[in-house]
KOLKEGU-28908 format. One record per atom (N, C-alpha, C, CB): x, y, z negated; residue number from 1; atom name. Coordinates in pm, 1 decimal. Glycine has a CB too. Layout:
<nodes>
@px = X py = Y pz = Z resi = NUM name = CA $
...
</nodes>
This chain:
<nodes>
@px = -5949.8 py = 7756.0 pz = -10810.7 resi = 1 name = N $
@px = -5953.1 py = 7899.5 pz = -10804.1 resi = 1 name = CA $
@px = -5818.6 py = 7951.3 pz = -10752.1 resi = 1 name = C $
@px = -5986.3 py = 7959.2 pz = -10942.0 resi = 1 name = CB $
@px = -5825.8 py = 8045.8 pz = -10690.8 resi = 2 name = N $
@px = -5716.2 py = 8058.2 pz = -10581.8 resi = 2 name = CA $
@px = -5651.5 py = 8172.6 pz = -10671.1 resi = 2 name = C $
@px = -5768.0 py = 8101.5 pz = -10403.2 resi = 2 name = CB $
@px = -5471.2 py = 8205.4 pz = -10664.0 resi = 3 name = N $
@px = -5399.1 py = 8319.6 pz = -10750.0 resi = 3 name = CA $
@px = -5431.5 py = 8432.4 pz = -10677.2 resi = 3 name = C $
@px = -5235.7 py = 8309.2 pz = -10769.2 resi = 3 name = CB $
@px = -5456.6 py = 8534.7 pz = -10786.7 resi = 4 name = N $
@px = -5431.4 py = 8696.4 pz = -10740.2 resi = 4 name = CA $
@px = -5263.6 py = 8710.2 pz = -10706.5 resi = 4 name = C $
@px = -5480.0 py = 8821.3 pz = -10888.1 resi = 4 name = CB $
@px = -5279.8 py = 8810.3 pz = -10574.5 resi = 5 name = N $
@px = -5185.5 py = 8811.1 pz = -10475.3 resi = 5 name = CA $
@px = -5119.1 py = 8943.5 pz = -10566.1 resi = 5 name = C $
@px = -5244.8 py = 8828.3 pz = -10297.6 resi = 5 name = CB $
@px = -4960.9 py = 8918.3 pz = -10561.7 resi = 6 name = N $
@px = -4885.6 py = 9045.9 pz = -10598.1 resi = 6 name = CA $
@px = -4881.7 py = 9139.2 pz = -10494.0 resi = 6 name = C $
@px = -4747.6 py = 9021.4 pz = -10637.0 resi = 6 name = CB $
@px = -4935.4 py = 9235.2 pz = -10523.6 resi = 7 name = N $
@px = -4918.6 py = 9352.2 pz = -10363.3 resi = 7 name = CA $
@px = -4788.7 py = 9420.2 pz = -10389.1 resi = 7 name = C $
@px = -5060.5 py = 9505.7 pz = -10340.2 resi = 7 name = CB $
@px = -4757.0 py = 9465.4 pz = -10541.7 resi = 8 name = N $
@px = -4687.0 py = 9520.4 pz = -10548.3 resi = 8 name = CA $
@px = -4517.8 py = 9503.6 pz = -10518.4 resi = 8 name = C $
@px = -4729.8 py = 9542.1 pz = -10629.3 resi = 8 name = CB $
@px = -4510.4 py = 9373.5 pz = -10512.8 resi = 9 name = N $
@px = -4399.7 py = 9298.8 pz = -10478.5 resi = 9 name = CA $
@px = -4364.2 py = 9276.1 pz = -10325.9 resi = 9 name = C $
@px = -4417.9 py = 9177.3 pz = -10540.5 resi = 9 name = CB $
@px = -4479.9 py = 9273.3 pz = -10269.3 resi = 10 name = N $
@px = -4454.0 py = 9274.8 pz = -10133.4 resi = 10 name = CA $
@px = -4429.8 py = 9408.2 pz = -10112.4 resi = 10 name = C $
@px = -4557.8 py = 9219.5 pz = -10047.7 resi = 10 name = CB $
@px = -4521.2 py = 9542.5 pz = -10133.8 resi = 11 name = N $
@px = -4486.6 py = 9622.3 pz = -10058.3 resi = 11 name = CA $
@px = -4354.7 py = 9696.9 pz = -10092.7 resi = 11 name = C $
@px = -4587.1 py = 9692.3 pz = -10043.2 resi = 11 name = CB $
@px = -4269.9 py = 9652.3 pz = -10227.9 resi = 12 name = N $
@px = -4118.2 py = 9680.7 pz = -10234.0 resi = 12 name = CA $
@px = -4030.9 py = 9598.1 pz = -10111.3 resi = 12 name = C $
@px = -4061.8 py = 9630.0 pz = -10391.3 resi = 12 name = CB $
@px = -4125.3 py = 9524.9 pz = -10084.0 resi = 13 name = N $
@px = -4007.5 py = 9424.8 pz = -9990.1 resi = 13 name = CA $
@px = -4013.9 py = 9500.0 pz = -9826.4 resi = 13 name = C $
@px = -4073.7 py = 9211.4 pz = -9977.4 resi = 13 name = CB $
@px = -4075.6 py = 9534.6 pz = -9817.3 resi = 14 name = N $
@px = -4151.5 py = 9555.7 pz = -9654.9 resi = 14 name = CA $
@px = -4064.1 py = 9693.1 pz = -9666.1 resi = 14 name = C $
@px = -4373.2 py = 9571.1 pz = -9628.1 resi = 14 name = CB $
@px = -4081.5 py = 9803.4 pz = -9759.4 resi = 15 name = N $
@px = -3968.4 py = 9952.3 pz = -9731.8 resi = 15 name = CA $
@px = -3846.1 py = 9889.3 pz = -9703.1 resi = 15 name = C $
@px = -3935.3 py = 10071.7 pz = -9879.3 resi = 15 name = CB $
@px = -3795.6 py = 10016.2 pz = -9611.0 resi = 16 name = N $
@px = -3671.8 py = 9980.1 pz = -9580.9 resi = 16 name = CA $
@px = -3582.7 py = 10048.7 pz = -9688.5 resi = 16 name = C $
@px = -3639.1 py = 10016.0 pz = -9437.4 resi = 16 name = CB $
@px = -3466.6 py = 9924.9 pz = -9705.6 resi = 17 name = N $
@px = -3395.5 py = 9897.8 pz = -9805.6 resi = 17 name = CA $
@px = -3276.1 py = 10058.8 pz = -9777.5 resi = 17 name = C $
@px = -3330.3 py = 9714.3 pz = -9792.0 resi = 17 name = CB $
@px = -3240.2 py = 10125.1 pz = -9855.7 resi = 18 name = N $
@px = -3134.6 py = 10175.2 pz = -9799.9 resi = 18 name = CA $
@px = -2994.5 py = 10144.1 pz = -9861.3 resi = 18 name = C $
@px = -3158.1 py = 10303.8 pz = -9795.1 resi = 18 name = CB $
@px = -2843.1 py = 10174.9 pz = -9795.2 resi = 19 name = N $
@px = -2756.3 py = 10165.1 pz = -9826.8 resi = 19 name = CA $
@px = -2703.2 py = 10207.0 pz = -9999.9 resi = 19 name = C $
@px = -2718.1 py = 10214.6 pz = -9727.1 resi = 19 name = CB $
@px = -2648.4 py = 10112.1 pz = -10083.8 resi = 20 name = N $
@px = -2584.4 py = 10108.8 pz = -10213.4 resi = 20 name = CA $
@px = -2544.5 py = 10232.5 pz = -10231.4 resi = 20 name = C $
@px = -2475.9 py = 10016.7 pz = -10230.5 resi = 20 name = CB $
@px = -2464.4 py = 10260.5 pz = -10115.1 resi = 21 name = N $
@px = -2352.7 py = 10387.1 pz = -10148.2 resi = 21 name = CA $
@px = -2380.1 py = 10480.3 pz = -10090.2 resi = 21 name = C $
@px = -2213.6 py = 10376.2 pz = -10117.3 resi = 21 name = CB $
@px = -2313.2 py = 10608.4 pz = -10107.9 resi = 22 name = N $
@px = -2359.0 py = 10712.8 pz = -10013.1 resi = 22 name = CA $
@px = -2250.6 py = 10715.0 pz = -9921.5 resi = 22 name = C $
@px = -2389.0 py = 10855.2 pz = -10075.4 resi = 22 name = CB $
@px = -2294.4 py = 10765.7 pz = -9798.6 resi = 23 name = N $
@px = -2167.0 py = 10749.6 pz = -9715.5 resi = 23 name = CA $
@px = -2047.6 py = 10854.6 pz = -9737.3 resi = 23 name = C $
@px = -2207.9 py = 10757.6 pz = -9567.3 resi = 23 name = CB $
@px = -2090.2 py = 10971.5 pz = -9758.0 resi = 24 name = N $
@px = -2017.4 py = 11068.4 pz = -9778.6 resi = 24 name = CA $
@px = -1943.5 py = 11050.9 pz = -9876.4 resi = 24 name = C $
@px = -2073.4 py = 11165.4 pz = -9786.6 resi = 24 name = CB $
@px = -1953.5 py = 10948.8 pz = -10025.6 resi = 25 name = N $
@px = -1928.7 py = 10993.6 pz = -10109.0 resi = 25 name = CA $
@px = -1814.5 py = 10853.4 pz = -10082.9 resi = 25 name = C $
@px = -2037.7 py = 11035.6 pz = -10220.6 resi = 25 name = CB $
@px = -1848.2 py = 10748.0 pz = -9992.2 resi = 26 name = N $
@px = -1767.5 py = 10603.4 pz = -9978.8 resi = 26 name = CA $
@px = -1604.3 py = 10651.4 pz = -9844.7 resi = 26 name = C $
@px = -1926.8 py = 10445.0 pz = -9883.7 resi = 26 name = CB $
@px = -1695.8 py = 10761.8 pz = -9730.0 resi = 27 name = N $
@px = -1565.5 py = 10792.8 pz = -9675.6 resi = 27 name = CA $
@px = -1497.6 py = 10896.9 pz = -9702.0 resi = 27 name = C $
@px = -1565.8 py = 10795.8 pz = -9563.6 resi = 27 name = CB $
@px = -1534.2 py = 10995.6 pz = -9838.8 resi = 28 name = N $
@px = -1471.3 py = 11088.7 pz = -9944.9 resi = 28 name = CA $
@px = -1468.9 py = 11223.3 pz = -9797.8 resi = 28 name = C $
@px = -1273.9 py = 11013.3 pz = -10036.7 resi = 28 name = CB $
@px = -1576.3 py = 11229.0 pz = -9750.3 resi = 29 name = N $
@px = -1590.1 py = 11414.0 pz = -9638.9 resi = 29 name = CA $
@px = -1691.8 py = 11464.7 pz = -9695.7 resi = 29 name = C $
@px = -1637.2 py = 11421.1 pz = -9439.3 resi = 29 name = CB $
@px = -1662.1 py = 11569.1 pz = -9669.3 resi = 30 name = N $
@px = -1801.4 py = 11696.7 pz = -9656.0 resi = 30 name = CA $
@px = -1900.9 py = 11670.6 pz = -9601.0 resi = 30 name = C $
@px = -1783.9 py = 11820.1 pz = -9583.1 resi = 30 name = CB $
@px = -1997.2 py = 11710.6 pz = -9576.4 resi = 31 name = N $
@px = -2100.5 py = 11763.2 pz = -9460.2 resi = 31 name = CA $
@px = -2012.5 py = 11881.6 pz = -9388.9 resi = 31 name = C $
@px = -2265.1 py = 11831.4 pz = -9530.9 resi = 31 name = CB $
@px = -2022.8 py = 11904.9 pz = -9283.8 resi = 32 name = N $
@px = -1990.3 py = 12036.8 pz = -9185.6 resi = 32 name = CA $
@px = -2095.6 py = 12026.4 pz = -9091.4 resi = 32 name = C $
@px = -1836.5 py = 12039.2 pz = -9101.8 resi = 32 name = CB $
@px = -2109.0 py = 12148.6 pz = -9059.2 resi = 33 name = N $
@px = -2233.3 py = 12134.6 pz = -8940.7 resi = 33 name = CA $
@px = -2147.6 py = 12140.5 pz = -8781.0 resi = 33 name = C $
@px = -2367.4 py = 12298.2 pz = -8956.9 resi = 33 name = CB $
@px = -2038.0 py = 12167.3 pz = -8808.7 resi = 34 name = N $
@px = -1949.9 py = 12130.2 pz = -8674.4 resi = 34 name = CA $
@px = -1948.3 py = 11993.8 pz = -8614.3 resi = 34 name = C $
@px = -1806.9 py = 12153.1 pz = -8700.5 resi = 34 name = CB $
@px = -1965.0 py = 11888.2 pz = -8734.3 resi = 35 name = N $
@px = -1939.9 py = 11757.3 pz = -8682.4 resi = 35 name = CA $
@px = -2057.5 py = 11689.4 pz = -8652.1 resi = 35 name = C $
@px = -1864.5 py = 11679.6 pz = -8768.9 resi = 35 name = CB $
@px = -2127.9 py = 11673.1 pz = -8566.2 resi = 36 name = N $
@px = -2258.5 py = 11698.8 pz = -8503.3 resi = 36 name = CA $
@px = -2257.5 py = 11523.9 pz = -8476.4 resi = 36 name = C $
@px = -2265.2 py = 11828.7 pz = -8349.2 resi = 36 name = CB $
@px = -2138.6 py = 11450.2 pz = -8447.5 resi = 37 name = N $
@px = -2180.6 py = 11299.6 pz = -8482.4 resi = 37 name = CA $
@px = -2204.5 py = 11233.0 pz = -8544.5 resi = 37 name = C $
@px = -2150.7 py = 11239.7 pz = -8473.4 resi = 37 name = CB $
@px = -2190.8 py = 11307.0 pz = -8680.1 resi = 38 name = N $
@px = -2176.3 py = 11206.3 pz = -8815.9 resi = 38 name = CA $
@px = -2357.5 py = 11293.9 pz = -8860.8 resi = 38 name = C $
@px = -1974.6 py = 11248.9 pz = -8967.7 resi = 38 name = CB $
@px = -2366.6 py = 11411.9 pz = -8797.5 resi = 39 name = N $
@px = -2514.1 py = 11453.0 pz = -8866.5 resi = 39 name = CA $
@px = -2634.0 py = 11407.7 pz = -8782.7 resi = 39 name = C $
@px = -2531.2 py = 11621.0 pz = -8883.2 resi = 39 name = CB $
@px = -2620.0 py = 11338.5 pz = -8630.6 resi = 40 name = N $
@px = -2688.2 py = 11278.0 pz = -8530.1 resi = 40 name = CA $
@px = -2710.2 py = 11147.3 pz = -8649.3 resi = 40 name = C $
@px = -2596.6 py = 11254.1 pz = -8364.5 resi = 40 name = CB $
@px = -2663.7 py = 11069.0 pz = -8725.9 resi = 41 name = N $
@px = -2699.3 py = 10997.0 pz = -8802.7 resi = 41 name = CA $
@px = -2794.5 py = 10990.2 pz = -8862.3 resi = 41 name = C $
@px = -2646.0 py = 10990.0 pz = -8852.7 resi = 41 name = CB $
@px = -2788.7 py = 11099.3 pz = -8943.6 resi = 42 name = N $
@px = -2933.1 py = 11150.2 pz = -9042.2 resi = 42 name = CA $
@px = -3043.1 py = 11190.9 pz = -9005.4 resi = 42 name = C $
@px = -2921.3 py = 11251.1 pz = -9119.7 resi = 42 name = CB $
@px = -3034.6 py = 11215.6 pz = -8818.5 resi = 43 name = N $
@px = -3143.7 py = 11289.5 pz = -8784.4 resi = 43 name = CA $
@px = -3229.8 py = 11215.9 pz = -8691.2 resi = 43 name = C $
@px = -3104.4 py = 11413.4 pz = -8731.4 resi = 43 name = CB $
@px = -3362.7 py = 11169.9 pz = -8695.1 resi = 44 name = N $
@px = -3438.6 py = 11098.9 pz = -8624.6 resi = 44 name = CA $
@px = -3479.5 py = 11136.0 pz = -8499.5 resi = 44 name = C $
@px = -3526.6 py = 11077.1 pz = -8685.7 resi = 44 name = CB $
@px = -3514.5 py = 11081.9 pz = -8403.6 resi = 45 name = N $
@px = -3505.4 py = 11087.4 pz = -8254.5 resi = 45 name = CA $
@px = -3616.1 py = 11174.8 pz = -8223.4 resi = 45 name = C $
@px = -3515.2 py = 10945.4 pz = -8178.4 resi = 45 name = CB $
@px = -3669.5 py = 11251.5 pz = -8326.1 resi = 46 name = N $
@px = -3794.3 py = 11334.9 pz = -8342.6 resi = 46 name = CA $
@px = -3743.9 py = 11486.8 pz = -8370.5 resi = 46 name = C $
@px = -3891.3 py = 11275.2 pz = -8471.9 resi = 46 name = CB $
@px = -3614.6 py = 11483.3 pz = -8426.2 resi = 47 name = N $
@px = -3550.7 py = 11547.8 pz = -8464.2 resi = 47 name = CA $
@px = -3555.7 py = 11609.5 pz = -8605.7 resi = 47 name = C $
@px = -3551.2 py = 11604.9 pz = -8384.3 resi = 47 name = CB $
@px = -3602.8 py = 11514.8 pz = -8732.4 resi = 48 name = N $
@px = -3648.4 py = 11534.0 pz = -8845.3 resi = 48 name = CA $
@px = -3586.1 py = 11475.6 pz = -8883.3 resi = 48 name = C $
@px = -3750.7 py = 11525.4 pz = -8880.2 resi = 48 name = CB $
@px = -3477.5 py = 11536.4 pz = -9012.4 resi = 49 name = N $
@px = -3404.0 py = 11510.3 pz = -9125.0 resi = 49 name = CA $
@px = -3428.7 py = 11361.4 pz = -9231.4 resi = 49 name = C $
@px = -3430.4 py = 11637.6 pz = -9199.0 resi = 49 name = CB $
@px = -3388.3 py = 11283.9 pz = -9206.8 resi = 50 name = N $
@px = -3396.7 py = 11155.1 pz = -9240.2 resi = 50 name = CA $
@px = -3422.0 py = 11145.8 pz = -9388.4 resi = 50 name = C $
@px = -3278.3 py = 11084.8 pz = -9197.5 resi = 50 name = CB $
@px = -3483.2 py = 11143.2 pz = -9475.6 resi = 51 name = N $
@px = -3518.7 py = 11144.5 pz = -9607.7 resi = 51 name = CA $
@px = -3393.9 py = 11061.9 pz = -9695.8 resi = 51 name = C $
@px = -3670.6 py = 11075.6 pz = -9619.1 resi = 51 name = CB $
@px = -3372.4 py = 11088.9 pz = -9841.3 resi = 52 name = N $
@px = -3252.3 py = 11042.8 pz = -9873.2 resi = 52 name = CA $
@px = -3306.6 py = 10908.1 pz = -9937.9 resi = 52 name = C $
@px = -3162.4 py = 11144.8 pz = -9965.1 resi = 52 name = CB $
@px = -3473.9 py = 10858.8 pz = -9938.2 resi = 53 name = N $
@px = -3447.1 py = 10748.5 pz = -9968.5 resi = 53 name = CA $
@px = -3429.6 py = 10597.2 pz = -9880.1 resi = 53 name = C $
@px = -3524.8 py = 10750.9 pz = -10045.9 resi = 53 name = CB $
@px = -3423.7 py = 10691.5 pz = -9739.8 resi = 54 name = N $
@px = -3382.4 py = 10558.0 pz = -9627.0 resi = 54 name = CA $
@px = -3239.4 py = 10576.3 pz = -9586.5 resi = 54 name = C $
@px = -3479.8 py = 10556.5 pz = -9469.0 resi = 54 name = CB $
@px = -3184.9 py = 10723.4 pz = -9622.1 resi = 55 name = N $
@px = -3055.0 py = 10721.5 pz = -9538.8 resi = 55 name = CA $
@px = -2923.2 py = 10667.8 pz = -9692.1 resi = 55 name = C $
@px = -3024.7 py = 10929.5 pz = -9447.8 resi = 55 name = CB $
@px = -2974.0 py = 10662.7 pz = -9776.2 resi = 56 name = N $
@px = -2881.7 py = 10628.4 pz = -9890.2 resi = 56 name = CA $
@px = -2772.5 py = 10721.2 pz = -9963.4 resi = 56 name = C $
@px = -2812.1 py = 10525.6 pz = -9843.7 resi = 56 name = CB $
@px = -2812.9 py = 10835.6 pz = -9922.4 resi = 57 name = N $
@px = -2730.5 py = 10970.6 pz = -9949.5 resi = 57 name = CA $
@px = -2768.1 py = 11016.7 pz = -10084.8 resi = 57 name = C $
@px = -2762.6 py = 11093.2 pz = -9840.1 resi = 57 name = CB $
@px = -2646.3 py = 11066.5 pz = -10174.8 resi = 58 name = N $
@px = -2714.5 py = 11106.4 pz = -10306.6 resi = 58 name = CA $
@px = -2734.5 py = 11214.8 pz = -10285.6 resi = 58 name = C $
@px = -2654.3 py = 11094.3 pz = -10431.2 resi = 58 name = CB $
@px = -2811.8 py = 11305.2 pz = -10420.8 resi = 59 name = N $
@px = -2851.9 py = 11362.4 pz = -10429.8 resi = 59 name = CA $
@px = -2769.6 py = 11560.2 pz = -10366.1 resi = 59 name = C $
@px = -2887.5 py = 11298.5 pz = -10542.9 resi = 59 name = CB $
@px = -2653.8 py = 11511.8 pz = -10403.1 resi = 60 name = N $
@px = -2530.7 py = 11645.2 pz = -10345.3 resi = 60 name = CA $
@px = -2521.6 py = 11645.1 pz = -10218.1 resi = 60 name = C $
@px = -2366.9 py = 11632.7 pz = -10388.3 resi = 60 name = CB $
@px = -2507.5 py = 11554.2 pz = -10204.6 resi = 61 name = N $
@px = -2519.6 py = 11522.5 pz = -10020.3 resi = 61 name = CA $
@px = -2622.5 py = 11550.1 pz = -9935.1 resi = 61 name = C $
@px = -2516.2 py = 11385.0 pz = -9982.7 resi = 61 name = CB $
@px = -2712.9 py = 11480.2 pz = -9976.6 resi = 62 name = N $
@px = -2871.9 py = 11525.4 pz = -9874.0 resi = 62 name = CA $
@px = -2891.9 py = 11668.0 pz = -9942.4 resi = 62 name = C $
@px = -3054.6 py = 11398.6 pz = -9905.7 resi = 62 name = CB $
@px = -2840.9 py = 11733.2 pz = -10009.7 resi = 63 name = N $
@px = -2881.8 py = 11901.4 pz = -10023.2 resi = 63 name = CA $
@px = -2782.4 py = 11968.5 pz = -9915.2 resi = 63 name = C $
@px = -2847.6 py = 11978.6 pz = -10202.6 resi = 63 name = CB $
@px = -2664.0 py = 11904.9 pz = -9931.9 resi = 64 name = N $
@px = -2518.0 py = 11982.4 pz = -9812.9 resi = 64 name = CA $
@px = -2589.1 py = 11960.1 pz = -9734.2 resi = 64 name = C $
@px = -2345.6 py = 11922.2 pz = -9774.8 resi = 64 name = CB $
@px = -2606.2 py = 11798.3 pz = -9666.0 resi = 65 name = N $
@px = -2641.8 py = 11796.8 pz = -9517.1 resi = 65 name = CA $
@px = -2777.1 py = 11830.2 pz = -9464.4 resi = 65 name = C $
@px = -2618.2 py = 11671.4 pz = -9469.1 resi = 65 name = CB $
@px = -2862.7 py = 11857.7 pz = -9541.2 resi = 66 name = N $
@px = -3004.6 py = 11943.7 pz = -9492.8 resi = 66 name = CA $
@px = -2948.6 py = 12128.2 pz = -9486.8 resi = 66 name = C $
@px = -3164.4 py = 11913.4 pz = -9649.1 resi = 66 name = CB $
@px = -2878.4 py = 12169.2 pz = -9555.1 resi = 67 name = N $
@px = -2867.6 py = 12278.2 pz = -9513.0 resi = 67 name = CA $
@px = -2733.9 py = 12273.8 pz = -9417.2 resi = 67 name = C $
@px = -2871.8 py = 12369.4 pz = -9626.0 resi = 67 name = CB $
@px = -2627.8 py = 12177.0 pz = -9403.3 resi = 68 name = N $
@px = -2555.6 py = 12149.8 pz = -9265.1 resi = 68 name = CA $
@px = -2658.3 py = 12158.0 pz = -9160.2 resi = 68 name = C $
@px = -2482.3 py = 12003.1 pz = -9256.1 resi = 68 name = CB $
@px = -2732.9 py = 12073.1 pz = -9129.2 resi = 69 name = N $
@px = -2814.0 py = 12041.5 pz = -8978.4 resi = 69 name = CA $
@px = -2910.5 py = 12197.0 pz = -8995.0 resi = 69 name = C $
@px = -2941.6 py = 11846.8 pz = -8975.2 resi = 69 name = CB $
@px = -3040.2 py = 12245.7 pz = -9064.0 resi = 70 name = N $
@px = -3038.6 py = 12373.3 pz = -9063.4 resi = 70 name = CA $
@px = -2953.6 py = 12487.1 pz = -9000.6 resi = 70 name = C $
@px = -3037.5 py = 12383.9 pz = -9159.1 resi = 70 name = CB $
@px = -2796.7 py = 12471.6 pz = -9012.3 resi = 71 name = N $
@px = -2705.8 py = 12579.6 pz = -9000.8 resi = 71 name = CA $
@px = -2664.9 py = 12532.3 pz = -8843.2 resi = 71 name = C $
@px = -2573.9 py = 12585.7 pz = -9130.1 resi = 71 name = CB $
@px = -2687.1 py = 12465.9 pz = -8815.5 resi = 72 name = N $
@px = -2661.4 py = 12362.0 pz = -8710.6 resi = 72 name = CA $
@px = -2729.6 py = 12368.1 pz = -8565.6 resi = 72 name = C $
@px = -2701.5 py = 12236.2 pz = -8769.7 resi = 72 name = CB $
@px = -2850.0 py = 12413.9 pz = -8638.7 resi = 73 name = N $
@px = -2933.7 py = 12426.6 pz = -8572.4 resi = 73 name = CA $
@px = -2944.3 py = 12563.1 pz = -8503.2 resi = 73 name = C $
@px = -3023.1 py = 12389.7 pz = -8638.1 resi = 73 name = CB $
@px = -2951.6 py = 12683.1 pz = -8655.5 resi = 74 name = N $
@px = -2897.0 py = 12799.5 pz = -8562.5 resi = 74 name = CA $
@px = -2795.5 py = 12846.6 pz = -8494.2 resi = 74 name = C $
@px = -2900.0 py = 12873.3 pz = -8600.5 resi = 74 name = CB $
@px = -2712.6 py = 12770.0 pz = -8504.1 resi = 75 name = N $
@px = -2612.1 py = 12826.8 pz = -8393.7 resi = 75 name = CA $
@px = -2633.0 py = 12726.1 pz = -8264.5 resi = 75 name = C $
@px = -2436.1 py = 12824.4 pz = -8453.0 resi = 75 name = CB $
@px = -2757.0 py = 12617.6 pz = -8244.3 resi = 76 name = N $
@px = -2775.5 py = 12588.4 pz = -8078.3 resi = 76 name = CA $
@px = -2655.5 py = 12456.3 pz = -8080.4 resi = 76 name = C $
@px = -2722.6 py = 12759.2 pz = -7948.3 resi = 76 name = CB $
@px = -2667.3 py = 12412.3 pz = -8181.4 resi = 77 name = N $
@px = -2577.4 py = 12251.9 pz = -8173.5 resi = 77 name = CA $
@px = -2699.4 py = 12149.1 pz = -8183.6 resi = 77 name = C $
@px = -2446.2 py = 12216.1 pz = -8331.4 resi = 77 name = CB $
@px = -2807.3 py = 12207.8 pz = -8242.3 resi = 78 name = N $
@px = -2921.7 py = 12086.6 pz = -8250.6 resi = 78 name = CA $
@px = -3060.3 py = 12129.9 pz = -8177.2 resi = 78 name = C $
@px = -2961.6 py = 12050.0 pz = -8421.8 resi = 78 name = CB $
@px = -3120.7 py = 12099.9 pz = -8140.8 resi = 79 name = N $
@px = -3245.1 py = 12174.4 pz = -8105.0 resi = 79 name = CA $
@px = -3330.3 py = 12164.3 pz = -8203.2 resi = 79 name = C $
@px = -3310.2 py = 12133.2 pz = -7987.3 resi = 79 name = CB $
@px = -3390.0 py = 12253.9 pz = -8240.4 resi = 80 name = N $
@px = -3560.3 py = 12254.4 pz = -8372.0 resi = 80 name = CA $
@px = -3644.0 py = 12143.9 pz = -8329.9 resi = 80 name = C $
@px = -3696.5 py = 12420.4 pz = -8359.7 resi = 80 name = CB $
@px = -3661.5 py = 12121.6 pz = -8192.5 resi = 81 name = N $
@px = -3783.6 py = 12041.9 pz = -8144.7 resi = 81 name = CA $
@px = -3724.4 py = 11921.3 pz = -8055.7 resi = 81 name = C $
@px = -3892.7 py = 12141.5 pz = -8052.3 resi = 81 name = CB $
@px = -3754.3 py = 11825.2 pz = -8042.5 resi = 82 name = N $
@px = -3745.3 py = 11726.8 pz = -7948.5 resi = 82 name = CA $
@px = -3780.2 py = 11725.1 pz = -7834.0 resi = 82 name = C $
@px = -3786.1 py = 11646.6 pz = -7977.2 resi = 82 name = CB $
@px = -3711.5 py = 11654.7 pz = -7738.1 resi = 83 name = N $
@px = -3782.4 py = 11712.2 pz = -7610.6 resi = 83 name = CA $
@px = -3830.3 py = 11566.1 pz = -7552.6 resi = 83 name = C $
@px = -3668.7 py = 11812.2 pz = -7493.0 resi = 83 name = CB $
@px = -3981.1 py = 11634.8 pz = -7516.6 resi = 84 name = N $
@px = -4089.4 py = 11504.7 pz = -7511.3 resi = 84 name = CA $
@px = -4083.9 py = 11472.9 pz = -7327.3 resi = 84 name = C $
@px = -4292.5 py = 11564.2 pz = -7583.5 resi = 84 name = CB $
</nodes>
């Protein structure tokens, strides 16, 4: 008789893992929405805000830098939409 398969174990393995630390909190900066290289990080090639459980950002951080890129956005440093 053949074993029942753990699904649940695999499908922890298959998400992508994210970083231990937060970055913000490991190279001790802010969010600013001026610095448009360090927020090109968080933001997917779709132009959607990278969720904090793949980008490894705690909880203070992914609240700054979602309303950084937001603020970012209105002043014409990011575009709303991707261009297809």
């Amino acid at each position: 008789m053949a074993k029942p398969k753990n699904t649940k174990s695999r499908k922890r393995m298959q998400k992508n893992v994210a970083p231990k630390q937060c970055f913000f909190c490991a190279e001790k900066k802010e969010t600013d929405f001026i610095d448009t290289m360090v927020l090109k990080r968080f933001i997917t090639e779709r132009g959607k805000i990278v969720p904090r459980s793949r980008n490894g950002l705690c909880a203070k951080h992914q609240r700054n830098l979602s309303t950084s890129v937001k603020y970012a956005r209105h002043l014409a440093l990011f575009s709303f939409v991707a261009k297809i």
